[in-house]
N, C-alpha and C positions, 0 to 999 in steps of 0.2 A: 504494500500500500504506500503510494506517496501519499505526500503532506507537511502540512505548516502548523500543525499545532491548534488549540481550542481558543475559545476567544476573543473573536473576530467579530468584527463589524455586523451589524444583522443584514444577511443576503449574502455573508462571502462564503462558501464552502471550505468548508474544515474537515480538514484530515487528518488521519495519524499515519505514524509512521510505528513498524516493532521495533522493538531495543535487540536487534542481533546486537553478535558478536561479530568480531573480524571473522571475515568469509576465508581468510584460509587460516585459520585455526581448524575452523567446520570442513574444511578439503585436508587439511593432513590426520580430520578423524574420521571423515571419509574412505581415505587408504588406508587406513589401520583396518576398520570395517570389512572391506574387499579382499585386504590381505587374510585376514585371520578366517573368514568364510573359506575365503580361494585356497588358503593352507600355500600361502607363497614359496615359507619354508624349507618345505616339503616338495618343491616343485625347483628349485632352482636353489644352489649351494651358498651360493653371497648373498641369498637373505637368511640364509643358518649360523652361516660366518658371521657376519653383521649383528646378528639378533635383531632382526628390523622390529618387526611385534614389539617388542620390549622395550628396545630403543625407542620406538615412535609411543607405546604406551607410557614408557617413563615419563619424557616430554610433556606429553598431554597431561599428562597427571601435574604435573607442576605449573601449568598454563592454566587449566582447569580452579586447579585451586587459589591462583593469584583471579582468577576472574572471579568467581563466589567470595572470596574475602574481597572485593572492589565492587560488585554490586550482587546484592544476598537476593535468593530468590522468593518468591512467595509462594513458601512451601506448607502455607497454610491448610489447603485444600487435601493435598496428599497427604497428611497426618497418620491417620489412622497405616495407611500401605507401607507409610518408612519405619512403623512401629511395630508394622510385622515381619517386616525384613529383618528387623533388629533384632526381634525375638527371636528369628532362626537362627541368626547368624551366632546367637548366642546358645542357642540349643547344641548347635555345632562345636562351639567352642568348649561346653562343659565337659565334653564327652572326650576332648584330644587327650586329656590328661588319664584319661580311663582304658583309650581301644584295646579292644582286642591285640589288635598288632597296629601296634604306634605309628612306626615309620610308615607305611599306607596311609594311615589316616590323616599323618603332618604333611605328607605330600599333596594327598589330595585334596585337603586345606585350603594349602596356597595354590596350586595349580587348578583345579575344577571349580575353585570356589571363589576367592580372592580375587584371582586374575577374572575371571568370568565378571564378577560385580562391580569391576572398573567399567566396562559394557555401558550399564545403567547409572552409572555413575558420570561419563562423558553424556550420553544424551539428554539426562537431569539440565545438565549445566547449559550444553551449546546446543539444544534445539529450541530456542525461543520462539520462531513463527511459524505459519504453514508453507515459509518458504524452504527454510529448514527441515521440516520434518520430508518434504518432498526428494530434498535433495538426500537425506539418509536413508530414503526408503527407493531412491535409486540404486542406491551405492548396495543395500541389503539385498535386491531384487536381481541386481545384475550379474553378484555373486551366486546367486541362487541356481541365476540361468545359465551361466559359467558349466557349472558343477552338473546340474541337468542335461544340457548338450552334449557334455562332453560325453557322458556315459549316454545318450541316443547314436552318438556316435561310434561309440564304443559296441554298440548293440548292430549298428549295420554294418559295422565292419567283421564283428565279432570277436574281437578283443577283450574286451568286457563281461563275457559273458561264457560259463561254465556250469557242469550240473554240480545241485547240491540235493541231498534229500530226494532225489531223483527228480527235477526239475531244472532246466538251464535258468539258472538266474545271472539278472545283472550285477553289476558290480560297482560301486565309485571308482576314480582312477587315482585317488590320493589317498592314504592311510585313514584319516579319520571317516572317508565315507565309503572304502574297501567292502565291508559287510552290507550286505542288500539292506539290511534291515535298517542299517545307520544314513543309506543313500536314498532309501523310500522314507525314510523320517523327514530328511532336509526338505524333500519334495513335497511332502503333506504340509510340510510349514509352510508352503508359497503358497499353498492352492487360496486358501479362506482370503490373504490379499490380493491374490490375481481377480480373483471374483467379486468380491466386494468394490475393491477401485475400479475394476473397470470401466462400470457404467459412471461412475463419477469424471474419470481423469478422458478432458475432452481431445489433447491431441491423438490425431489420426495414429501417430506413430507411437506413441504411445500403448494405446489401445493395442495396434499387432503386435507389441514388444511383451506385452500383458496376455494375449492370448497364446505368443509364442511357447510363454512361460508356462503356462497353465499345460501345452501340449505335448512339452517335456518333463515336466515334473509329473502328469496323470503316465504318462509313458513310463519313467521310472518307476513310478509305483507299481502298475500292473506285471511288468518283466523283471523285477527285484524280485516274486514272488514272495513277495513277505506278508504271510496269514495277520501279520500285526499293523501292518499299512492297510490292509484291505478293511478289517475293522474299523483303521483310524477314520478311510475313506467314508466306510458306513454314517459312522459319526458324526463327520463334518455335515454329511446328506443330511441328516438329525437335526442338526444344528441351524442348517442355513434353511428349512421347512419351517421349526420352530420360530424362529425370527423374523419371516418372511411376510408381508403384510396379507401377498394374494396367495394363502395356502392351498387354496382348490386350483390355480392355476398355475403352482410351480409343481403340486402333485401331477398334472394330467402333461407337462413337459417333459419332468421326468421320466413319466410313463413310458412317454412317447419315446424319446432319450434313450431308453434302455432298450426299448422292444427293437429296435435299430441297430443298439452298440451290441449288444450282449452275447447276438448269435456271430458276430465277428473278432468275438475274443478266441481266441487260442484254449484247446480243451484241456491243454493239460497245466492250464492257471486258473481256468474255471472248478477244474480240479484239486484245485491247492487250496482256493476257496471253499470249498465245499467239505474239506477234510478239517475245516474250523468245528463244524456243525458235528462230528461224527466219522466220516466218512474215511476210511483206510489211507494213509500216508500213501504218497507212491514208492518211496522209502528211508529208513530210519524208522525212530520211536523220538520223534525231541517231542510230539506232545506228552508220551508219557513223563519223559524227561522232563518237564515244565510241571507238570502233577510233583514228582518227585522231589523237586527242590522246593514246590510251596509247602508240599507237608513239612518239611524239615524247615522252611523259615518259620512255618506258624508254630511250632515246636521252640526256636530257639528264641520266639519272641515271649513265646510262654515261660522261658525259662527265663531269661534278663527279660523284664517290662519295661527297665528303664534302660536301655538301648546295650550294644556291646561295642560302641565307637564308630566313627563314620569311617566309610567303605572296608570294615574288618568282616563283615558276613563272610569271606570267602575262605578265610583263616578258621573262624570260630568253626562252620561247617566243615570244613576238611580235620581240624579235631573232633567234633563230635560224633561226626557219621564216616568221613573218608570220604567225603565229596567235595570238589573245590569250588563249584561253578556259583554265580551271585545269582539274584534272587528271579532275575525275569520279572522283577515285579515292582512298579515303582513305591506303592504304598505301604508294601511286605519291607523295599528296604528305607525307606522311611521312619517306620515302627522299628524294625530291628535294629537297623543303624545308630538311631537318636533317641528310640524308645516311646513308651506310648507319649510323653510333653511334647515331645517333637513331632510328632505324627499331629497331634492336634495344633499345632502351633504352623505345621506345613498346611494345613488344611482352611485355616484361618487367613493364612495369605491366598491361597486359593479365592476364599469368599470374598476379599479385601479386594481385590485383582478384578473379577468381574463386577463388583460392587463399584468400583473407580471405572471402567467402561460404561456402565449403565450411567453412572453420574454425570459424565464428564459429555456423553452422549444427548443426555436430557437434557443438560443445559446449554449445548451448541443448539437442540431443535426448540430450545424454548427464544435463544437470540433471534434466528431465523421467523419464527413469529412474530415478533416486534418488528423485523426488518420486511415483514411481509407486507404492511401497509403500503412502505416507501417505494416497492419495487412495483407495484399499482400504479402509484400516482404518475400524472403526465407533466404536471406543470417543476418537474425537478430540472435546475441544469446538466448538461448533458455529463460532466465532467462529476459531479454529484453520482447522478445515477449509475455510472459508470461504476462508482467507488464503495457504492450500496451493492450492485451485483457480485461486484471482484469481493469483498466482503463474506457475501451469502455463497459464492462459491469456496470459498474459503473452508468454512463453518461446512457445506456439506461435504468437504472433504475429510474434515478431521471428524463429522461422523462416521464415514463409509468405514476410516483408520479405528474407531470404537467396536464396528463391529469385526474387520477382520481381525482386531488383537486378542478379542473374546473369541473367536473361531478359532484362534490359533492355540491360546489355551487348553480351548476344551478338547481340539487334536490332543495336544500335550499330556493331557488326562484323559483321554479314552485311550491310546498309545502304551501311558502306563500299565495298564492292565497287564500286557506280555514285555515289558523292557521297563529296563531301569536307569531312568535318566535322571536321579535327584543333584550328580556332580555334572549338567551340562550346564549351557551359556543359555539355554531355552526360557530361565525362569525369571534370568536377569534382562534378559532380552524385555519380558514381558512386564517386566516390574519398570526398565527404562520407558517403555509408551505409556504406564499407567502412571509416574508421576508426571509424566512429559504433558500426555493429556488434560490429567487436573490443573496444572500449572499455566496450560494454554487457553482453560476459561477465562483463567483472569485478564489474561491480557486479549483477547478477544471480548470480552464482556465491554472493557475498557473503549474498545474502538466502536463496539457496538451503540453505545451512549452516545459518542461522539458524533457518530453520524447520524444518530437520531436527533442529537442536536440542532447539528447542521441544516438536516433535513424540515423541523420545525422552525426555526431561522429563515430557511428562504420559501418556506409554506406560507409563514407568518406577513412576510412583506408584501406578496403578491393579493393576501384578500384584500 
């Protein structure tokens, strides 16, 4: 938004402008973004050598916080969600002194935990407008679609793809998304934003970049063969019905949608599916295997209630029973890890999380009704109205971002049911848009006055 400020003369148009930050702060946390998704690292030796990640996170971290001590933010609204962070974080911490097996647990501390919540800790700070958030959820998107292609690619050429469980599944091309199941997760995380923004974000180019995405990450999912992504998939369907204003007309799309796709899936991923419900492995036993290790987590949660250390289930289990594998289960190692406080204390950012969406949602569409008078009226200057639209497009975009972050979640949590992500960047990910959000009513609310102002001002002179 351009602008001069409030104040003015009656009949001049007043505007605001957001309080960014320098724009390449937000580009060198940008690349940090792209890197850490892309796994730079992992990809080329002089960002191993270098330690770029680290190098470029040190930095931010020190720029970060010379910006917050120079102008504080109003973290009024987010209260409750930085209160449950804190609680975890501290749930976490009671236990390092306790684990099972220590050195695991101090590792995975600072490394899954620590470093992950620098994440939400830069975007707190430096996404202050929705120009910002635009340009982070480029930088998250483009990564996404990176890692997406590359294994579509990998699938046509066939590099990528090998049987497991007696199905060819895909594959990531870089260590952290190698296992189908870690490469159909990444992809489950873009769908709820490719969907959601799409109809909001009006460039042309845009939109195909957005659908592109959508067509390699549903791609990953289905040829990953992973029974845990297919679920996630079911879920998000769940989700985005649940929420949908025309339920009887995204049901009969659907309908139609599937009666189309379904008989041109591949039989023996329809088959992989179908072995969720019941139906015989094509080979292996890992559902038994998954039965196996829940009995034995619900067993060792019965035996410590108040947890046996963060990420030691694998230790505890290989003493108790002679099995080493972790839980498959995100809530099993939540409870086991940190114990039943922690399980309820995980579960409460959970509710805080989508409770800060719904909020922050309801009060962009309660702006948007105020501003709906003004986008009626005809007698507004052109430059005015101009700045009421740009405004109201604004605000519908950081809704469409309230519901894909809540879609993404609730992947997040139907997902756990079969995997254990409680040490990933998914949560901080999620907690960085839920104070980002809160924090962007106020200053949206702020320009929303303004131009109400304005807009009564030069209403005002003309009767």
């Amino acid at each position: 938004m351009a602008g001069e400020g409030a104040g003015a003369r009656p009949g001049k148009v007043v505007l605001s402008r957001y309080r960014e930050h320098a724009f390449g702060i937000l580009a060198m946390f940008l690349v940090w973004v792209v890197a850490r998704y892309m796994q730079w690292s992992a990809r080329m030796d002089i960002f191993a050598t270098t330690r770029f990640e680290f190098t470029i996170g040190l930095l931010l971290t020190v720029l970060c916080v010379g910006l917050l001590v120079s102008r504080p933010l109003p973290l009024g609204p987010a209260r409750a969600l930085l209160i449950a962070i804190v609680l975890l974080f501290a749930a976490m911490l009671v236990q390092l002194p306790f684990a099972a097996d220590p050195i695991t647990a101090q590792n995975t501390f600072v490394d899954r935990v620590v470093k992950y919540a620098f994440q939400a800790f830069f975007m707190l700070v430096l996404i202050q407008s929705p120009r910002y958030m635009r340009y982070f959820l480029y930088a998250f998107l483009f990564a996404c679609f990176y890692i997406t292609q590359e294994s579509v690619r990998g699938l046509i050429s066939g590099g990528l793809v090998w049987q497991n469980q007696g199905v060819m599944r895909l594959h990531g091309a870089v260590p952290i998304y190698t296992h189908p199941n870690s490469l159909a997760g990444l992809a489950m995380g873009a769908v709820p934003f490719a969907v959601f923004l799409l109809p909001v974000w009006k460039q042309w180019y845009v939109r195909v970049g957005l659908l592109v995405l959508l067509g390699t990450s549903l791609t990953c999912v289905l040829y990953s063969g992973s029974r845990t992504a297919y679920v996630g998939f079911v879920g998000f369907a769940l989700f985005w019905w649940l929420t949908s204003r025309k339920k009887l007309k995204w049901l009969m799309v659907a309908l139609a949608v599937s009666a189309v796709a379904l008989p041109l899936l591949p039989d023996e991923y329809k088959g992989r599916f179908r072995s969720i419900g019941g139906e015989k492995e094509a080979e292996g036993t890992s559902k038994e295997s998954r039965i196996e290790i829940l009995r034995d987590a619900w067993q060792i949660l019965l035996e410590n209630p108040g947890g046996i250390g963060v990420a030691s289930f694998p230790a505890v289990r290989m003493q108790r029973f002679g099995r080493a594998q972790d839980t498959h289960n995100l809530y099993l190692e939540v409870a086991t890890n940190l114990g039943v406080q922690g399980f309820v204390i995980f579960m409460i950012l959970m509710v805080t999380l989508f409770r800060a969406f719904h909020r922050a949602r309801k009060d962009y569409g309660e702006q948007r009704a105020r501003l709906a008078r003004w986008l009626r009226a005809r007698d507004l200057p052109v430059r005015l109205r101009a700045a009421v639209r740009a405004h109201d497009e604004d605000l519908v975009f950081l809704t469409a971002i309230c519901r894909a972050a809540a879609g993404f979640v609730w992947v997040r949590l139907v997902l756990g049911f079969f995997g254990m992500d409680l040490y990933e960047v998914y949560w901080w990910f999620a907690a960085g848009l839920g104070i980002t959000l809160l924090n962007l009513t106020v200053r949206t609310r702020a320009i929303t006055e303004r131009l109400e102002e304005s807009c009564r001002e030069v209403s005002a002179t003309q009767v």
